[in-house]
N, C-alpha and C positions, 0 to 999 in steps of 0.2 A: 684508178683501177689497178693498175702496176701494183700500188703500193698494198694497195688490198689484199692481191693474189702474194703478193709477197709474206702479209701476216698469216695469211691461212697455209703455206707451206712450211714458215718456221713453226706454229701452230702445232701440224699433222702428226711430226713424229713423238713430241712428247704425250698428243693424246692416244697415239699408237702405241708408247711405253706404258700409260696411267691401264689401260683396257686389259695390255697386258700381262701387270701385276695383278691387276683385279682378280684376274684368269684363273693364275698360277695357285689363287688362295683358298678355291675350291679344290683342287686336287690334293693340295697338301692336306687342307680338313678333311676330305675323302677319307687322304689315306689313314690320318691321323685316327680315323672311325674303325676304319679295317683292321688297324692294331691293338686296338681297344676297346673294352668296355664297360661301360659305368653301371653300377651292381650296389644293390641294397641287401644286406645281409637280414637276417632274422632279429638281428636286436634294433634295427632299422640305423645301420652305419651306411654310410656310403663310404664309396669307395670304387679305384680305377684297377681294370686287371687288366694282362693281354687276353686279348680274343682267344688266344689259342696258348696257354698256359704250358710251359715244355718242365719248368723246375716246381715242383709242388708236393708236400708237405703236411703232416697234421701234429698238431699239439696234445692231441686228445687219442686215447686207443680205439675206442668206438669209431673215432674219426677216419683212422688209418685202415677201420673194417670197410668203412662206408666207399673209400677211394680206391683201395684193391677189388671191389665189386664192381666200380664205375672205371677207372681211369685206364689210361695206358701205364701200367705196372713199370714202365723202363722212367715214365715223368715224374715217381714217388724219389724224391732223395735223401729221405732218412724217415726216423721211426722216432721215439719217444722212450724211456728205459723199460716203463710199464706197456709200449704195443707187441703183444705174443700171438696177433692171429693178424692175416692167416700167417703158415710156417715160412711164405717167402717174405714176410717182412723182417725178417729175425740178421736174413743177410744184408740189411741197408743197416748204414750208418747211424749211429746211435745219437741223441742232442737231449739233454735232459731239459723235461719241462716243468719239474721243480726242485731246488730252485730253477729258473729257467735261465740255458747257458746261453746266453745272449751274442758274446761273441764265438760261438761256433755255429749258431744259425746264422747269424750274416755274413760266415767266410762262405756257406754253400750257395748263396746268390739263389735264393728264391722267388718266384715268381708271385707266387702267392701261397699264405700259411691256412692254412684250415685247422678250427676248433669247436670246441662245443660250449656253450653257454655255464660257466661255474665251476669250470674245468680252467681256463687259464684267465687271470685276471685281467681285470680292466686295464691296471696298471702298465701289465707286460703288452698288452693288446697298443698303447698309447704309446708306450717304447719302440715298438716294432715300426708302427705307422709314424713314429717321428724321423726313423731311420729309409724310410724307404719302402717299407717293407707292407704291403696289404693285408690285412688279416680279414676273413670271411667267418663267421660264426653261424651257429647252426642251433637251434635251441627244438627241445624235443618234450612234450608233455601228454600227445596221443601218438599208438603206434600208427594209424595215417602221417604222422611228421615226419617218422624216418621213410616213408614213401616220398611223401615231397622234395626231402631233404636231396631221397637217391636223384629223384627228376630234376634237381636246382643243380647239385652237381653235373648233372651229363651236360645239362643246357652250358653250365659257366667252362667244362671241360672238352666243349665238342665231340661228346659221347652220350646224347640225347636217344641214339636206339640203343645202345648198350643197357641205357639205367630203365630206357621203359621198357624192353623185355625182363630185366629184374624185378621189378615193381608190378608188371602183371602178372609173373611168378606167386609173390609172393603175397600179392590179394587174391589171386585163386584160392592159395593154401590156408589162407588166415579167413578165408570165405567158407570154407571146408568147416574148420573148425569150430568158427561161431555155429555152424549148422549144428554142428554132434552134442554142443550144451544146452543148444537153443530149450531141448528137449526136457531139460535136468528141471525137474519139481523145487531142489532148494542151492541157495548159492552159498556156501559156509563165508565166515568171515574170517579174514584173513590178514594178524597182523604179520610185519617182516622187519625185522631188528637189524639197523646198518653197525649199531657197537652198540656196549656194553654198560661202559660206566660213564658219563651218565648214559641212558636206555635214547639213544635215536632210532627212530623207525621209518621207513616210507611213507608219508604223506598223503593226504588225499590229490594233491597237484602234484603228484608226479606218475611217470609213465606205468609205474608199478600196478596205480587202478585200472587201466586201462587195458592191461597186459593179463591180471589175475581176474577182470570181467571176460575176457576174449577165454580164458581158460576153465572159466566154471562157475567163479569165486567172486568176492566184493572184498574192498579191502576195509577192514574195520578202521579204519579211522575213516571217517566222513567228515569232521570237521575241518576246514580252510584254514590254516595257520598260516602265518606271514613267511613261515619259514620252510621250504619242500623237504627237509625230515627235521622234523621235529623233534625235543627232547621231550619222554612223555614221564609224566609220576608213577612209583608204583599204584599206587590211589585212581589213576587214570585209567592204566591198565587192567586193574579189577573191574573197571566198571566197563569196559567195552568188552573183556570175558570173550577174546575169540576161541574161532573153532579150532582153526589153525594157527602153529608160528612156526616163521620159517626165519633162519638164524644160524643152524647147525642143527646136527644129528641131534639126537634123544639125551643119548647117553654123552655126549658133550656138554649140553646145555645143562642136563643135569647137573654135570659136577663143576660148573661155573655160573652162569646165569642163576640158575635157581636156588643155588646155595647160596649165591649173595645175596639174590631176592625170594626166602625161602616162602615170603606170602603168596609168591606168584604161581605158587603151585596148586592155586585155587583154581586157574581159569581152565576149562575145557578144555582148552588143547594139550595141558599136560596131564588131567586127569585121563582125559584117551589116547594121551601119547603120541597125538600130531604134532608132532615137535618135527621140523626136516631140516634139512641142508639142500643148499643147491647149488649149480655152477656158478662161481661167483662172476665170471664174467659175464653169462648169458645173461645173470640177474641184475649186473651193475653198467651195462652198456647199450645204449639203445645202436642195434646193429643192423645188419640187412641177414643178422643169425634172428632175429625176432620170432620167426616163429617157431624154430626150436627151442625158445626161450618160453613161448606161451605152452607147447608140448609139454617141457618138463614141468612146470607151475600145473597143469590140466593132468599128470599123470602121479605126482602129488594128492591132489584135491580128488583122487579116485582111491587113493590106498588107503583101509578101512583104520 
């Protein structure tokens, strides 16, 4: 009996140690949860961020729109050469993202980089995340995405009422507007030239159909091409004869575009002279500026 109570007291304390690690390994996973967490991007990466992001970042200009609408403006710590909106991005610190300067983004110790799908490569994305560094991507092909996109950010930046008072802003406003076309008997078609030689243009899969349907218009290309702009033939061009191009001014396009492709001066829109220009960033950036971007496009597709 001695000898008994003997084993179970030398016994006690190591199973009072074992109990006790056990213990200690929930708290640490706890906390391990609290400081993190685990996040699928839109191109479907994983990846670990802090919960509560302090150094943060975009690669992309659109990007840097999307995070001065959502973030705590003091947690952005640099810009891109090409981010010019809004005008307090202009005083952060500059890091080129192409080529991209790989050792000045790692001296700023970011938390997490933000980009846009096609905007920074695979390649650099694979760099980042071999050094450390989390990259979040964000890919955009209807103007509901940059809604999402704002609501993904508040949630990953704990600023989930910031991004949904923006986001209800700005379905109100884009609510408004489909209402004023809804009305409209016809919807011109509408192609939009990203450059010149060879002739790219917006795509059916890209945000531009989306943007110039919400504005009045349809974009004349309907075909699905594997590529979101396209290189089109003059031969292609003739035969989709839009109403409108938008590209540059008249008298621009005139003395380049259609001097070099002086056939193209067959289609519609330069026999009526819808020939436009427009903001090139409203037009090249999917932003939380989106519906001043479908405004200008809808107040275009109205001048006679």
């Amino acid at each position: 009996m001695t000898r008994l109570l003997s084993r179970l007291f030398i016994g006690l304390p190591l199973l009072v140690l074992l109990i006790g690690c056990h213990s200690d390994d929930k708290p640490a996973a706890a906390a391990a949860a609290e400081t993190s967490q685990h996040v699928t991007d839109d191109l479907g990466h994983s990846l670990t961020i802090p919960a509560h992001p302090r150094r943060i970042m975009s690669l992309a200009a659109s990007m840097t729109e999307m995070l001065y609408a959502v973030a705590d403006t003091a947690t952005i710590i640099a810009r891109t050469q090409v981010c010019d909106f809004p005008a307090a991005a202009l005083r952060k610190p500059v890091i080129n993202s192409y080529p991209l300067d790989l050792e000045g983004l790692v001296a700023l110790h970011p938390d997490v980089v933000f980009t846009v799908e096609g905007i920074t490569s695979l390649d650099d994305i694979a760099r980042l995340e071999k050094l450390g560094i989390p990259v979040y991507c964000q890919r955009y092909t209807k103007v509901t995405d940059i809604m999402r996109g704002l609501t993904d950010l508040g949630r990953l930046l704990g600023r989930a009422p910031q991004a949904h008072k923006i986001t209800d802003s700005l379905a109100a406003k884009l609510k408004t507007l489909e209402q004023e076309v809804a009305v409209s008997a016809t919807r011109p078609r509408v192609l939009a030239i990203t450059w010149q030689d060879p002739i790219y243009v917006y795509g059916e899969n890209t945000l531009f159909t989306d943007r110039i349907r919400l504005a009045g218009g349809q974009n004349a290309v309907t075909e699905h091409f594997p590529q979101p702009y396209p290189a089109l033939t003059r031969e292609y061009i003739l035969k989709l004869n839009p109403d409108v191009l938008i590209g540059g001014s008249f008298g621009k396009l005139d003395s380049t575009f259609f001097k070099n492709y002086p056939e193209l001066k067959r289609i519609k829109a330069y026999q009526n002279r819808r020939v436009y220009g427009i903001t090139g960033s409203l037009m090249e950036r999917p932003s939380p500026r989106v519906v001043e971007a479908v405004r200008e496009l809808q107040h275009l597709l109205r001048m006679p």
